[in-house]
Backbone bond lengths (Angstrom), bond angles and torsions (degrees), N, CA, C in turn:
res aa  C-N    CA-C-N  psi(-1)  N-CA   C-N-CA  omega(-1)  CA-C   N-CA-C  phi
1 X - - - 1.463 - - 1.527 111.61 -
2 X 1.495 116.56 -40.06 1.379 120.89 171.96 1.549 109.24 -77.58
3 X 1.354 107.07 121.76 1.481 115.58 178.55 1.665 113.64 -122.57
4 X 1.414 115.38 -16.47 1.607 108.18 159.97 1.476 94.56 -156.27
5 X 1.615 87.59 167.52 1.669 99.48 170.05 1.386 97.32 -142.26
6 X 1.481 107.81 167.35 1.752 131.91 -174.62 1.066 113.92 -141.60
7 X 1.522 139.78 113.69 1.082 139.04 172.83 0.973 147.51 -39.28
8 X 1.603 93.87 -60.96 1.456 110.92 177.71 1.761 113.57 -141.95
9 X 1.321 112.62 118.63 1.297 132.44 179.03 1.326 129.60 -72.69
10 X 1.235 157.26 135.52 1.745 119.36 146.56 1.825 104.64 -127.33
11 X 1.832 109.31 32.21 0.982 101.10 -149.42 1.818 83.00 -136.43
12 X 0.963 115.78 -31.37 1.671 108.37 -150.39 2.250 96.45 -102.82
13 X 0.970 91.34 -15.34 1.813 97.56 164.52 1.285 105.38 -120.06
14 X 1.466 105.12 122.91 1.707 116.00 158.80 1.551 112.90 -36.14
15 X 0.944 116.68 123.68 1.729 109.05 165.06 1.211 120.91 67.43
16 X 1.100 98.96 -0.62 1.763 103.30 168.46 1.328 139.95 -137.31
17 X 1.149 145.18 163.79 0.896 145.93 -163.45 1.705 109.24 -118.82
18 X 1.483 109.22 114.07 1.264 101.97 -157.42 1.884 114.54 -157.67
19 X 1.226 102.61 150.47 1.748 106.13 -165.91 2.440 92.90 -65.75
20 X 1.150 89.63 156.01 1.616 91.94 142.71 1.598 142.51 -150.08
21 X 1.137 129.84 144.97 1.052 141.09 171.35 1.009 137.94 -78.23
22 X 1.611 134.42 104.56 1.604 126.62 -162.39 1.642 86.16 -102.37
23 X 1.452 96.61 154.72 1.211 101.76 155.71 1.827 107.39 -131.29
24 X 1.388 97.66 171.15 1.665 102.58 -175.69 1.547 112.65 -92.68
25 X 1.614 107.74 150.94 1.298 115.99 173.44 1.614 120.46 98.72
26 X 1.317 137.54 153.86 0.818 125.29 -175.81 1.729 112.00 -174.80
27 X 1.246 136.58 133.59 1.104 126.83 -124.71 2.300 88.17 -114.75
28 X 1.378 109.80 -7.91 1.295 116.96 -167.71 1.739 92.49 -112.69
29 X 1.407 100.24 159.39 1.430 117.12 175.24 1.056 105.53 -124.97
30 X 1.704 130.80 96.72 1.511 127.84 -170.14 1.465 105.43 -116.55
31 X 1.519 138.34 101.76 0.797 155.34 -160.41 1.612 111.15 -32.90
32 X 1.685 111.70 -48.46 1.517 120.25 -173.27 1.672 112.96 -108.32
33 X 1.554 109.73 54.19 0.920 120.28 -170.66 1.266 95.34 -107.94
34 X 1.891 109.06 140.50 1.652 99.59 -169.52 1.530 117.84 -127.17
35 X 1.807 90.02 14.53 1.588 114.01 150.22 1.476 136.97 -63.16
36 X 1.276 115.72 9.24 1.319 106.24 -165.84 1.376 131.64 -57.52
37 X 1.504 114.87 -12.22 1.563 99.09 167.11 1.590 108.72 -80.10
38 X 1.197 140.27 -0.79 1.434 105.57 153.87 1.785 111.96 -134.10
39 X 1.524 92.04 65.17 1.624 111.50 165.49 1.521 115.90 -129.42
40 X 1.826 95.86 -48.75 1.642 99.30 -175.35 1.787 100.79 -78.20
41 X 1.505 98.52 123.69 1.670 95.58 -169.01 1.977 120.39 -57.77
42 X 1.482 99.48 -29.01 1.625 98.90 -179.53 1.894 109.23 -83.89
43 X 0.877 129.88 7.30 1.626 147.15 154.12 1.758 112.62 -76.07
44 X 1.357 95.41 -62.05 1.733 114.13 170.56 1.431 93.25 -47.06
45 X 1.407 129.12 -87.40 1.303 112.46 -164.44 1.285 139.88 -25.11
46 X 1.426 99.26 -24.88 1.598 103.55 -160.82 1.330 112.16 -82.03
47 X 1.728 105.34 -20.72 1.873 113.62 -172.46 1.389 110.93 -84.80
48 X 1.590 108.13 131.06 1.538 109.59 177.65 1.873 102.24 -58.02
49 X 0.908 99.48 161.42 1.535 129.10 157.62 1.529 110.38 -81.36
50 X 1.656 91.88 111.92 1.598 94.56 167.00 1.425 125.02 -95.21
51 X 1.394 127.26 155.21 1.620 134.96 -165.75 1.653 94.73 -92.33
52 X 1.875 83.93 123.20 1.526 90.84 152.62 1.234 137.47 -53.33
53 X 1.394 103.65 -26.61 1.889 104.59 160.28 1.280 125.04 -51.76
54 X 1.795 112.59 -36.33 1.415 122.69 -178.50 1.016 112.41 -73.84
55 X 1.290 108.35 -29.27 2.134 110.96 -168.87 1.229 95.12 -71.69
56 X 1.549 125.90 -43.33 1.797 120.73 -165.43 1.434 99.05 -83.31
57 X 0.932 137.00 -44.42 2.064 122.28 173.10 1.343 91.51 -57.51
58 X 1.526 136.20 -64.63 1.699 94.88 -174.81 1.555 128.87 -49.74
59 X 1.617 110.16 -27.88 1.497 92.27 -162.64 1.639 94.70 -93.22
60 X 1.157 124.25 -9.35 1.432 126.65 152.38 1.555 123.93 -32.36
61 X 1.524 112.95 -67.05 1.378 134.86 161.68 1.518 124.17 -26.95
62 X 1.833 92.30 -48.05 1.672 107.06 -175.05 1.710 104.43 -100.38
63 X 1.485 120.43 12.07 1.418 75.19 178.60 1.894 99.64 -90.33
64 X 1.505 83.90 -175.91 1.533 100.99 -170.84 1.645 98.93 102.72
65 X 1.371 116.39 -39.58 1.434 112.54 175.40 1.692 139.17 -111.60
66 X 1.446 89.42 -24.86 1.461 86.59 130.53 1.393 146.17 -149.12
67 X 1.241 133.19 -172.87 1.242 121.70 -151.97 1.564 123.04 -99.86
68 X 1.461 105.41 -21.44 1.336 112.73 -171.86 1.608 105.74 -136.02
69 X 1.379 107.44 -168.02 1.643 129.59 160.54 1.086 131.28 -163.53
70 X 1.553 124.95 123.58 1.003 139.24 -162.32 1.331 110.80 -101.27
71 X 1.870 113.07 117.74 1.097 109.83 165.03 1.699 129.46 -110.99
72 X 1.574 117.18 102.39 1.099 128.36 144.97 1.121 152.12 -60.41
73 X 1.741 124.65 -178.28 1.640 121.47 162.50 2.024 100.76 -152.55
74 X 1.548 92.93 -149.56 1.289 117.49 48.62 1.396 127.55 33.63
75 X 1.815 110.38 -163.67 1.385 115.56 171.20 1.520 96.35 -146.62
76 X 1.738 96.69 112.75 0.817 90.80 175.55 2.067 148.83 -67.73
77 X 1.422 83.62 -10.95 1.436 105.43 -153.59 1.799 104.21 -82.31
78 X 1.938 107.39 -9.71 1.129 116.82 175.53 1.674 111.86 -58.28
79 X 1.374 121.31 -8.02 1.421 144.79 -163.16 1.678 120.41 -90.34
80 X 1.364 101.28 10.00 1.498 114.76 -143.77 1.565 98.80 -30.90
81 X 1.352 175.35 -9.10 1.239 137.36 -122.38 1.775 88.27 -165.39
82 X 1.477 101.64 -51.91 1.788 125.01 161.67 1.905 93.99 -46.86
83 X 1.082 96.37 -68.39 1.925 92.14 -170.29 1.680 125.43 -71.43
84 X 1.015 109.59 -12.01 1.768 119.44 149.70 1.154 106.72 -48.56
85 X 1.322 104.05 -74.51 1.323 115.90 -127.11 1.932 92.06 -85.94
86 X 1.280 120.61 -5.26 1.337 130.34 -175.96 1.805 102.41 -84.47
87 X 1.627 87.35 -46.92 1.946 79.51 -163.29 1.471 90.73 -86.79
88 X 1.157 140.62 28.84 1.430 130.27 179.27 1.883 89.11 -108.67
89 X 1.680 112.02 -45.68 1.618 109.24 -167.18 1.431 100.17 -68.30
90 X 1.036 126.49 -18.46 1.522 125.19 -166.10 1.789 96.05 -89.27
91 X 1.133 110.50 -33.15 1.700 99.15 -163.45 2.021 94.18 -91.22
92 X 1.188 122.93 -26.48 1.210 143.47 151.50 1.489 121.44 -12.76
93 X 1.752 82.43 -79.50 1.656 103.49 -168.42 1.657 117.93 -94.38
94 X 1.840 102.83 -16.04 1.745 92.84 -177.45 1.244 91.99 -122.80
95 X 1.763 146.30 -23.36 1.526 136.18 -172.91 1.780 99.57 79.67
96 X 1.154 135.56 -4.80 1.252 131.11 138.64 1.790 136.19 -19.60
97 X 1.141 111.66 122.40 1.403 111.54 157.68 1.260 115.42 -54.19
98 X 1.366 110.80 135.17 1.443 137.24 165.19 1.487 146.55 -89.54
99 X 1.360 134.61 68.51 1.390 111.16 -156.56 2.065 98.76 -104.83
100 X 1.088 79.24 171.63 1.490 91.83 -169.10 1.407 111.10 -138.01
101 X 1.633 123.16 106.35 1.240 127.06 178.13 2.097 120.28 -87.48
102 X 1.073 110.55 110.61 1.770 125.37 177.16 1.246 116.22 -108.99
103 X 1.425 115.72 149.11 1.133 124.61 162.21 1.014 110.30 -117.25
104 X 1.773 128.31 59.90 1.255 131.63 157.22 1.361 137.06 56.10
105 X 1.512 100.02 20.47 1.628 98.04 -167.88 1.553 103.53 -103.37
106 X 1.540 121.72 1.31 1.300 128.81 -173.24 1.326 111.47 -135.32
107 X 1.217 97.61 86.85 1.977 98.87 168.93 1.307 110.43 -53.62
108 X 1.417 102.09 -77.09 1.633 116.90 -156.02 1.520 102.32 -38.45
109 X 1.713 130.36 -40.04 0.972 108.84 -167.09 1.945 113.12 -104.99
110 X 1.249 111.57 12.38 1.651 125.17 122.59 1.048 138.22 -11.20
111 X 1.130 111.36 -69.15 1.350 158.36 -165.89 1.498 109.58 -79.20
112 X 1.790 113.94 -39.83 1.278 118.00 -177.84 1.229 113.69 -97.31
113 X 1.831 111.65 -11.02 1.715 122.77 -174.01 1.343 97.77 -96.59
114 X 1.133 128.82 -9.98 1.900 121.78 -164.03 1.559 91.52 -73.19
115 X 0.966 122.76 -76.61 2.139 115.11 -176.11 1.531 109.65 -31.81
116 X 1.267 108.18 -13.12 2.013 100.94 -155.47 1.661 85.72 -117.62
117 X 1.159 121.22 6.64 1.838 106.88 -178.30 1.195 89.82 -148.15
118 X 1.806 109.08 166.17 1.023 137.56 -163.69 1.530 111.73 -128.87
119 X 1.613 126.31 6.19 1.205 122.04 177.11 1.507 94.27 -179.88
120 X 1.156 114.95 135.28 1.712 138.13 158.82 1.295 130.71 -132.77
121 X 1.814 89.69 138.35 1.592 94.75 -165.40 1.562 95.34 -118.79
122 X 1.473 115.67 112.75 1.399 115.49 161.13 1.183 117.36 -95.96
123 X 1.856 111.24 137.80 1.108 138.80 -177.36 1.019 112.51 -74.48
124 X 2.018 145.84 108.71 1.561 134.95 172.96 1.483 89.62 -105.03
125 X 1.283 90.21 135.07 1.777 111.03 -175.06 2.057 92.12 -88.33
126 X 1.115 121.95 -12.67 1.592 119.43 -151.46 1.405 113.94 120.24
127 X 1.423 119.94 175.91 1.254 125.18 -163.16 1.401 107.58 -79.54
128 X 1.471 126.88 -174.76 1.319 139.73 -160.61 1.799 104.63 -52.27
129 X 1.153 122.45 -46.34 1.615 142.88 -147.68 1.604 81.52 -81.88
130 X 1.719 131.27 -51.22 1.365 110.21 -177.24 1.363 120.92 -33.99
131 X 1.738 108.38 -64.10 1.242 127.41 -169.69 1.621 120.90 -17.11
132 X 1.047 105.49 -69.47 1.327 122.20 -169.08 1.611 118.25 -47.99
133 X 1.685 112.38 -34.76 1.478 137.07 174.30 1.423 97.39 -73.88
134 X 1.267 131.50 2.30 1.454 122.98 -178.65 1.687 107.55 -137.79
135 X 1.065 113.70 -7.34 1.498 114.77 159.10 1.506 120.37 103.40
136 X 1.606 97.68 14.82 1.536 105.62 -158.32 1.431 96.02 -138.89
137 X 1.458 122.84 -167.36 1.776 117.50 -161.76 1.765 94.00 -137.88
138 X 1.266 106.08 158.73 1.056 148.49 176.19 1.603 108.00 -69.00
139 X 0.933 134.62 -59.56 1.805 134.54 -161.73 1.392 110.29 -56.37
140 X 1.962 95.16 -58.37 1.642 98.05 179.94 1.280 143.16 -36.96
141 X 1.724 100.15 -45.41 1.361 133.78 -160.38 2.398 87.52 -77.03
142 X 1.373 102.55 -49.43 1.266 95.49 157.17 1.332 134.96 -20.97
143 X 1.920 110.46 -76.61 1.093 146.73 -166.83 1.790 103.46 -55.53
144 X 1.104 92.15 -40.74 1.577 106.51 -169.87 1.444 112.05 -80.51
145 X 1.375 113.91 -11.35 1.529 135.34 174.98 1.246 101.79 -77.31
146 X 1.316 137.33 -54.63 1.284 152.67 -158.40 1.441 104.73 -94.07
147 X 1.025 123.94 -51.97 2.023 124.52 153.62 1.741 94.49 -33.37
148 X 1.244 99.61 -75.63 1.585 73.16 -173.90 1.911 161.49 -78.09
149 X 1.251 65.05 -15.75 1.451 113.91 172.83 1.805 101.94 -50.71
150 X 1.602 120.76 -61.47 1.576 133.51 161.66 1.414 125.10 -78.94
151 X 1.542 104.73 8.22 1.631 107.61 179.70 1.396 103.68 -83.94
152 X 1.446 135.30 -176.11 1.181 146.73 -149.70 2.101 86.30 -138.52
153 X 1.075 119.49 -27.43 1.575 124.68 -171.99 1.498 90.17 -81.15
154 X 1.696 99.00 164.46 1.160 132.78 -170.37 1.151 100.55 -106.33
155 X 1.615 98.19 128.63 2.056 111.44 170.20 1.269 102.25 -161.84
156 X 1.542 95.10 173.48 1.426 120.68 178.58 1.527 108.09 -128.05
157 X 1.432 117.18 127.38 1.683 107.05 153.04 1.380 129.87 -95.53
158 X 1.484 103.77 122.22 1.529 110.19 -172.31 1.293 138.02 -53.71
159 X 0.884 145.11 132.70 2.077 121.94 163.63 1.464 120.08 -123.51
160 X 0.891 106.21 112.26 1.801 100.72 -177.56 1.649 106.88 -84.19
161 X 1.309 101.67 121.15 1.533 95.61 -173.60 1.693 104.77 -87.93
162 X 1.216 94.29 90.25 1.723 100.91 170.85 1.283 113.54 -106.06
163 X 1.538 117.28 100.71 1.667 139.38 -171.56 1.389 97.80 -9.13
164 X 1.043 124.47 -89.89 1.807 142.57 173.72 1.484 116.10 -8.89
165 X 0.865 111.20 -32.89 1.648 129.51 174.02 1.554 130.91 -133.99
166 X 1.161 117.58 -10.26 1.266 130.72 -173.39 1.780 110.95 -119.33
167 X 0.947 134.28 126.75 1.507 133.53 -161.60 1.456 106.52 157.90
168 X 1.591 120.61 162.51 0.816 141.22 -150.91 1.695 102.75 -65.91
169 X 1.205 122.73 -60.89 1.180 127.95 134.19 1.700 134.93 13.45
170 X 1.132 93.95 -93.20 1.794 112.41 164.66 1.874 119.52 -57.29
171 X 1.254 85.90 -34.19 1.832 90.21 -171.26 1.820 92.42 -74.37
172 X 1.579 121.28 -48.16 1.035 111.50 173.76 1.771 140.71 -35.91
173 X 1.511 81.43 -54.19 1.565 110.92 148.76 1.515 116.09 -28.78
174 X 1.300 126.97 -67.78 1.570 131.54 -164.16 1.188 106.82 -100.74
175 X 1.433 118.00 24.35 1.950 120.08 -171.48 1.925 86.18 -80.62
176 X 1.389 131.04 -54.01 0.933 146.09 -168.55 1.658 106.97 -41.44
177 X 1.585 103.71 -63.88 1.744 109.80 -173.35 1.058 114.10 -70.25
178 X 1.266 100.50 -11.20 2.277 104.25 -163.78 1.573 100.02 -94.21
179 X 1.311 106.07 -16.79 1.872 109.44 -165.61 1.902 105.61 -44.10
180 X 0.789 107.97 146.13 1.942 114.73 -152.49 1.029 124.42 4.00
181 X 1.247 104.43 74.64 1.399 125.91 175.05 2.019 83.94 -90.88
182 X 1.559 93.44 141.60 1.654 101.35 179.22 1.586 102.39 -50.35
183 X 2.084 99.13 -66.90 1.515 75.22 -159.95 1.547 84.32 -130.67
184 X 1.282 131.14 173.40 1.630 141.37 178.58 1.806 104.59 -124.08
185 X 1.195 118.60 130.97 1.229 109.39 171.12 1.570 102.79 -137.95
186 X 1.435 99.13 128.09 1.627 117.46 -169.84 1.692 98.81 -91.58
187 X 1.434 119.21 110.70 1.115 105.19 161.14 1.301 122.85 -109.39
188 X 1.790 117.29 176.87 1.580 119.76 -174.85 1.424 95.52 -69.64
189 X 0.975 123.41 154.73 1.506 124.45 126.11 1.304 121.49 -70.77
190 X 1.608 125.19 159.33 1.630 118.17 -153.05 1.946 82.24 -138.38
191 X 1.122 97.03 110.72 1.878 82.14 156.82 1.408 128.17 -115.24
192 X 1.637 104.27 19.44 1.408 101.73 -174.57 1.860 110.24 -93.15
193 X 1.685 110.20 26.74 1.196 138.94 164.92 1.190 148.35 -102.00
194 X 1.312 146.11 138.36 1.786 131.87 -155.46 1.269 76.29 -55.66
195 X 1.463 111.04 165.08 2.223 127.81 149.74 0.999 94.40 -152.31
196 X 1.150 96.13 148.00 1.711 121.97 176.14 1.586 124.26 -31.08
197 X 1.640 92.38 -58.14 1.569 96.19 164.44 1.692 108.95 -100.62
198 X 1.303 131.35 132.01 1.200 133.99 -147.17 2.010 109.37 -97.32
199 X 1.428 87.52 -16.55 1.335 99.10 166.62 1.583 118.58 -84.98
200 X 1.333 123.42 16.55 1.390 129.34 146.12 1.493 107.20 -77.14
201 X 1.179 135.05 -47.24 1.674 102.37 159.24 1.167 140.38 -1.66
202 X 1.184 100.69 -67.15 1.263 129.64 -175.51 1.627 131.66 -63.90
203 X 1.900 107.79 -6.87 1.301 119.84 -172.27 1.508 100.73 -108.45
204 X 1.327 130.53 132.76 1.313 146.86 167.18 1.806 89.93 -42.26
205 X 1.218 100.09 146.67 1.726 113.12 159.49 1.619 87.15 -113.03
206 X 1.897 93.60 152.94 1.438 112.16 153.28 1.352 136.76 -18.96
207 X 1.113 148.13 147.34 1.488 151.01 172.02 1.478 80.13 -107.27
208 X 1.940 97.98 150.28 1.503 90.89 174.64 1.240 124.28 -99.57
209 X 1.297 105.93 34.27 1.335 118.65 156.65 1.965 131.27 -86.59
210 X 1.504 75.55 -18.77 1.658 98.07 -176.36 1.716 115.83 -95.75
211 X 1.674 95.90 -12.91 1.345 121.49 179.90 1.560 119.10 -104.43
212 X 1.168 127.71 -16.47 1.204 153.43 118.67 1.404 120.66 -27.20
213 X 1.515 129.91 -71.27 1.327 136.70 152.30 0.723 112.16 -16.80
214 X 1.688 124.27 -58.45 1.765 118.66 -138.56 1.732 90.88 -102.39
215 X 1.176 113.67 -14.73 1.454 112.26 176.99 1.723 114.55 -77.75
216 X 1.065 97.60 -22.97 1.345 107.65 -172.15 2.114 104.35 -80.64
217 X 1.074 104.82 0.38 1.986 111.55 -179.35 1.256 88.30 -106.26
218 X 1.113 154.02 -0.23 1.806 164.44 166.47 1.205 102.45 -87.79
219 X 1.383 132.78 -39.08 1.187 128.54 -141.13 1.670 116.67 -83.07
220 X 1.538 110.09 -2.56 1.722 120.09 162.78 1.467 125.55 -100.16
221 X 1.623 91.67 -12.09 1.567 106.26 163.33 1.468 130.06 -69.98
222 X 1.292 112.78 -24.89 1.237 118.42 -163.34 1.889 119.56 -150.77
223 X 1.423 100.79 139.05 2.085 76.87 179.98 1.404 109.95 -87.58
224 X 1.339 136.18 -6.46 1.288 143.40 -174.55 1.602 108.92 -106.89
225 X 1.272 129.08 65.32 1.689 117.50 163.87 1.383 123.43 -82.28
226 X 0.983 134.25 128.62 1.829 127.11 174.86 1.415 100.29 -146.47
227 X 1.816 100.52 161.55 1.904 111.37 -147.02 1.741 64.17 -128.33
228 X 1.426 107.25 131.06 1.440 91.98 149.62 1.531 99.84 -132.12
């Protein structure tokens, strides 16, 4: 399930400084995804599997320096039983912060990670109509809105503003589900990176002036908006 690790972060936890954990596989096909060695499954194959023994002597090594750990993919949460039982050994064995990155396609096991983490970041690909172009559903990504939405934990929901799906339009679209959502974070899309589909190259990203804009149709939804 472990297919890479990262030491040291100052980018993927708010406010902290923190190791991360990818894991492999991923149950969505998102065109400007710039994970592809552990999405496209014949890439995945090729990476050993790393030992949870190894992941905890590194973050062993680092504590004192940093503060948290971030577990990604992929998705991780496709793991249901593997990803318990991971963010429970980690909060277990080092007393570390925990965050946990989803793309909403798994409530129920949400639901079973909220006691064992300390921050979640759900991924919205766009409104209901994306979904389907990516192989995955609409309700969950809901469900998982509303999990958090009544949780007592700290999160953010993501948005990658990738032209194709993201626009003035679409954001309008999700003003409704996002309504107090704690916090919203608008990010760039980056194409000066491999992606899955390679003809994202090829699409202009936002000016952040144009990214700015689109943050600003969020901005009665929520008291926390940020463009990064």
């Amino acid at each position: 399930m472990i297919k890479g690790f990262l030491g040291t972060s100052l980018v993927d936890y708010p406010g902290k400084v923190a190791s991360v954990i990818f894991t492999g596989g991923c149950n969505l096909r998102c065109p400007f995804c710039y994970n592809v060695d552990l999405v496209d499954p014949e890439r995945l194959s090729k990476l050993p599997d790393i030992s949870l023994k190894k992941v905890l002597e590194e973050l062993r090594k680092r504590k004192g320096f940093i503060d948290g750990v971030v577990i990604t993919g992929g998705e991780p949460l496709m793991h249901r039983e593997s990803i318990v039982e991971l963010a429970k050994t980690i909060k277990e064995e080092t007393g570390l912060s925990v965050k946990i990155d989803t793309n909403g396609q798994y409530p129920e096991v949400l639901k079973e990670l909220l006691p064992l983490v300390d921050f979640i970041a759900l991924d919205v690909k766009g409104p209901s109509g994306v979904y389907k172009e990516l192989g995955g559903e609409w309700e969950p990504v809901e469900e998982c809105i509303r999990i958090l939405k009544s949780s007592q934990k700290d999160y953010e929901i993501r948005i990658t503003a990738f032209p194709p799906f993201i626009n003035e339009k679409t954001i309008k679209e999700l003003k409704n589900t996002l309504k107090g959502a704690k916090r919203i974070v608008l990010q760039k899309f980056v194409n000066s990176k491999e992606t899955l589909d390679p003809s994202c190259q090829n699409i202009h990203p936002y000016t952040r002036k144009e990214m700015e804009q689109l943050a600003s149709i969020l901005e009665c939804v929520s008291r926390y908006i940020t463009v990064r």
